[in-house]
Every structure is written in C-alpha cells, then in structure tokens.
C-alpha positions in Angstrom: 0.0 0.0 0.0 0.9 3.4 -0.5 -0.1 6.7 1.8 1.7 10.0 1.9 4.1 9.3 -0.7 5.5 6.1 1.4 5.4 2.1 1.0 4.1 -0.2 3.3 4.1 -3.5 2.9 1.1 -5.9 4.9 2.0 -9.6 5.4 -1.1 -11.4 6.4 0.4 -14.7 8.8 -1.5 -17.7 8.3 -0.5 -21.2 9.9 2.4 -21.9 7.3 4.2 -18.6 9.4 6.1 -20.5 11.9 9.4 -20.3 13.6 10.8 -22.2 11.1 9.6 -19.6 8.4 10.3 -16.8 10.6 14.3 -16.3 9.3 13.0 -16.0 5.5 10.4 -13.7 6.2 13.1 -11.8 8.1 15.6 -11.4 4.7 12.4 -10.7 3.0 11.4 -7.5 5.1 15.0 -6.5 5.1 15.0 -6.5 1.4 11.8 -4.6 1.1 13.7 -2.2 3.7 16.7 -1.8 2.1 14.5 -1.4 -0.9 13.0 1.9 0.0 9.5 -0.2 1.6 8.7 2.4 5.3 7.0 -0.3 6.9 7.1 -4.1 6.8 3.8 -5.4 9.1 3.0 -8.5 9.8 -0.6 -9.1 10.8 -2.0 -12.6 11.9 -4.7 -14.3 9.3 -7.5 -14.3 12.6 -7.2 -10.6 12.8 -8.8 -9.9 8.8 -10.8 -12.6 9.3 -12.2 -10.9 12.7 -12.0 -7.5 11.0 -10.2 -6.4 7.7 -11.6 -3.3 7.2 -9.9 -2.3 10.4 -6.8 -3.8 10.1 -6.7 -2.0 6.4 -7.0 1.3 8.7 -4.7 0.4 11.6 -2.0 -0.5 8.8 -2.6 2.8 7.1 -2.6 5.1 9.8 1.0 3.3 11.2 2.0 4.0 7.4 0.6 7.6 7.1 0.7 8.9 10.4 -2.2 9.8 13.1 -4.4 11.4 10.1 -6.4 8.6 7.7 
C-alpha cells in the first residue's frame, strides 16, 4: 500500500508462518527495507478474518501517520 508518498508493505500470517519460516520472512522484510519499503507489518490471518476493514485502517494510519 501506499499513503503519503511512502510504501508499506502488509504480510497477512497464516498457519504456514512459523518459527521455522520466521528467518526468511526476516531477509524478506529487510529486502523490502533496504529497498525503500517504510513499513514491513506482519498481521495474523485471525485478525482480517475478525476485521479487515480495520486492520486495512490500523495498517494505514502506522504507514501515514495519526491522520487517515
């Protein structure tokens, strides 16, 4: 996603996100870091199934600041 000019990337973790993922996904957000991605945020699969709409709005406003 992309608010106020930055790059935000949402990973939705579902039961294949273990420990045993966890040092991929870790390289991963790096990369997307060193890549000019602001935020790397990892969200679990329960939550947008709960709520996604809110999620969609939490994720923006840590991307965009207090203002959505």
């Amino acid at each position: 996603m992309i608010r106020k000019g930055r790059i935000g990337v949402l990973e939705v973790d579902g039961p294949h996100h273990t420990h045993l993922t966890r040092a991929a996904e870790d390289k991963r957000a790096a990369w997307f870091l060193q890549s000019g991605v602001a935020l790397v945020h990892h969200i679990a699969v329960e939550d947008i199934d709960a709520d996604a709409k809110a999620v969609v709005w939490g994720f923006l406003r840590l991307l965009g600041g207090p203002s959505v």
